[in-house]
C-alpha positions as a Markdown table, in Angstrom:
| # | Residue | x | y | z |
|---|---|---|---|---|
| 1 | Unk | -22.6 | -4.1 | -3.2 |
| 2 | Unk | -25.4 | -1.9 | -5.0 |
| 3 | Unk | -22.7 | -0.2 | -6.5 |
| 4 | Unk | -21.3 | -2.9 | -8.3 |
| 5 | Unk | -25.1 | -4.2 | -8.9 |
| 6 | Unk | -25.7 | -1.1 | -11.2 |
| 7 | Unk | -22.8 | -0.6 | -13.0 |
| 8 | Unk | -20.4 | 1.0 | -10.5 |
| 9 | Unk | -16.8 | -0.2 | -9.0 |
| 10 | Unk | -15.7 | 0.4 | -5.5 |
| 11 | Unk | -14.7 | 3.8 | -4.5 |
| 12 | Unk | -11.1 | 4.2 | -3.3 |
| 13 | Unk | -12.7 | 3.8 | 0.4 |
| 14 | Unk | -14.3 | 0.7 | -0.2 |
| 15 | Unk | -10.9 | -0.8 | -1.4 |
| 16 | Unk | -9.4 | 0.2 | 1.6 |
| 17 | Unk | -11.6 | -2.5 | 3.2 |
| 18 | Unk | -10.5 | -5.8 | 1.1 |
| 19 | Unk | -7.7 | -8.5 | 2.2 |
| 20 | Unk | -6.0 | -7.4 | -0.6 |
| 21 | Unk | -5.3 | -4.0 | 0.8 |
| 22 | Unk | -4.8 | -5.4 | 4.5 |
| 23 | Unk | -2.2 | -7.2 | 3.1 |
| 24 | Unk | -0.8 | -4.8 | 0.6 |
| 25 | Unk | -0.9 | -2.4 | 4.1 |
| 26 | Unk | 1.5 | -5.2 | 5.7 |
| 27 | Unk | 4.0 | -5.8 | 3.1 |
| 28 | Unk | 4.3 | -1.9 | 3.0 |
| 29 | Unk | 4.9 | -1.8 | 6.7 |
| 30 | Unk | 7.6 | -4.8 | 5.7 |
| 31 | Unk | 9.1 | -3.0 | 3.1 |
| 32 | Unk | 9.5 | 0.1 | 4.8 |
| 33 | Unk | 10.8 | -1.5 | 7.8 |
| 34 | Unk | 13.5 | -3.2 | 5.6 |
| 35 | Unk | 14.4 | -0.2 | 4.0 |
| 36 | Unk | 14.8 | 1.9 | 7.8 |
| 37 | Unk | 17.0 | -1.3 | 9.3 |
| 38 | Unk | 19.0 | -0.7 | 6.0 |
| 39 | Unk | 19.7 | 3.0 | 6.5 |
| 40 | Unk | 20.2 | 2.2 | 10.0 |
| 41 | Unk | 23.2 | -0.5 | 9.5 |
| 42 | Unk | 24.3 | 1.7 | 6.8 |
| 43 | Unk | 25.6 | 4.2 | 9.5 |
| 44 | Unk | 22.6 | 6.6 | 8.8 |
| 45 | Unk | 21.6 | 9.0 | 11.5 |
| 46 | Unk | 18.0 | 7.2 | 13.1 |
| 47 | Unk | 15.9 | 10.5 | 11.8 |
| 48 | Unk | 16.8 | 9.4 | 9.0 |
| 49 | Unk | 16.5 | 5.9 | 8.6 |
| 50 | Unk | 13.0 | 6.8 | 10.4 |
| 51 | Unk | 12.0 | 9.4 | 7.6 |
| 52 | Unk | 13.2 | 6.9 | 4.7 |
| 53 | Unk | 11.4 | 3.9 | 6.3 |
| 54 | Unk | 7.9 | 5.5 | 6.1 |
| 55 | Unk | 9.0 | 7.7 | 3.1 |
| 56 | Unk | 9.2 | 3.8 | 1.8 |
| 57 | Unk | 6.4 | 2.3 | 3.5 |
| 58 | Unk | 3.6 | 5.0 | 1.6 |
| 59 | Unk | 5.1 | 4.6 | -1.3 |
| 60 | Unk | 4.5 | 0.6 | -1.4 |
| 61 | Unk | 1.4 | 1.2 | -0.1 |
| 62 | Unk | 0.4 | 3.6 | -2.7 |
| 63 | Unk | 1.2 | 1.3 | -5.5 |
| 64 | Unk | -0.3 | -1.8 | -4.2 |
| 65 | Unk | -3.5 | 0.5 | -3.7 |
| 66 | Unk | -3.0 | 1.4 | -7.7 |
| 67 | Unk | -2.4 | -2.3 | -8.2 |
| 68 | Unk | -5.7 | -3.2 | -6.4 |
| 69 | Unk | -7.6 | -0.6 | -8.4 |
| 70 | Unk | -6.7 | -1.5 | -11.9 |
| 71 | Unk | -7.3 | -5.3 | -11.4 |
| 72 | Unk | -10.8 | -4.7 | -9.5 |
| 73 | Unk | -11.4 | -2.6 | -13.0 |
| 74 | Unk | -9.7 | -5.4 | -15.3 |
| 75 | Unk | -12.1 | -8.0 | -13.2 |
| 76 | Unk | -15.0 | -5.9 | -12.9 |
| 77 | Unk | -16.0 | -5.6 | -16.5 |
């Protein structure tokens, strides 16, 4: 909060800590899930479909972090 008092935004630890990323951190776990049961039906071996699935999962994660940072910059001034 002083941060954002004096001028600063959030650092990348304090976005961690909002809904928005809670629920960006769910829909990855979705979205990779999806994407391991898809590899799995597919016939792929279950390293595999583990390794793709979390592979996946960061990767929406990452992005709806990125996401979350740009619009707290857009909103914050």
């Amino acid at each position: 909060m002083i941060a954002a008092a004096v001028g600063g935004g959030a650092s990348r630890w304090q976005l961690l800590l909002t809904t928005a990323a809670r629920v960006g951190a769910v829909n990855a776990l979705l979205i990779g899930l999806g994407a391991a049961l898809l590899t799995g039906v597919s016939d792929g071996s279950p390293t595999l479909a583990i390794a793709l699935g979390v592979a996946v999962a960061l990767l929406a994660f990452a992005a709806q972090l990125a996401f979350i940072k740009r619009a707290s910059i857009r909103l914050s001034g």
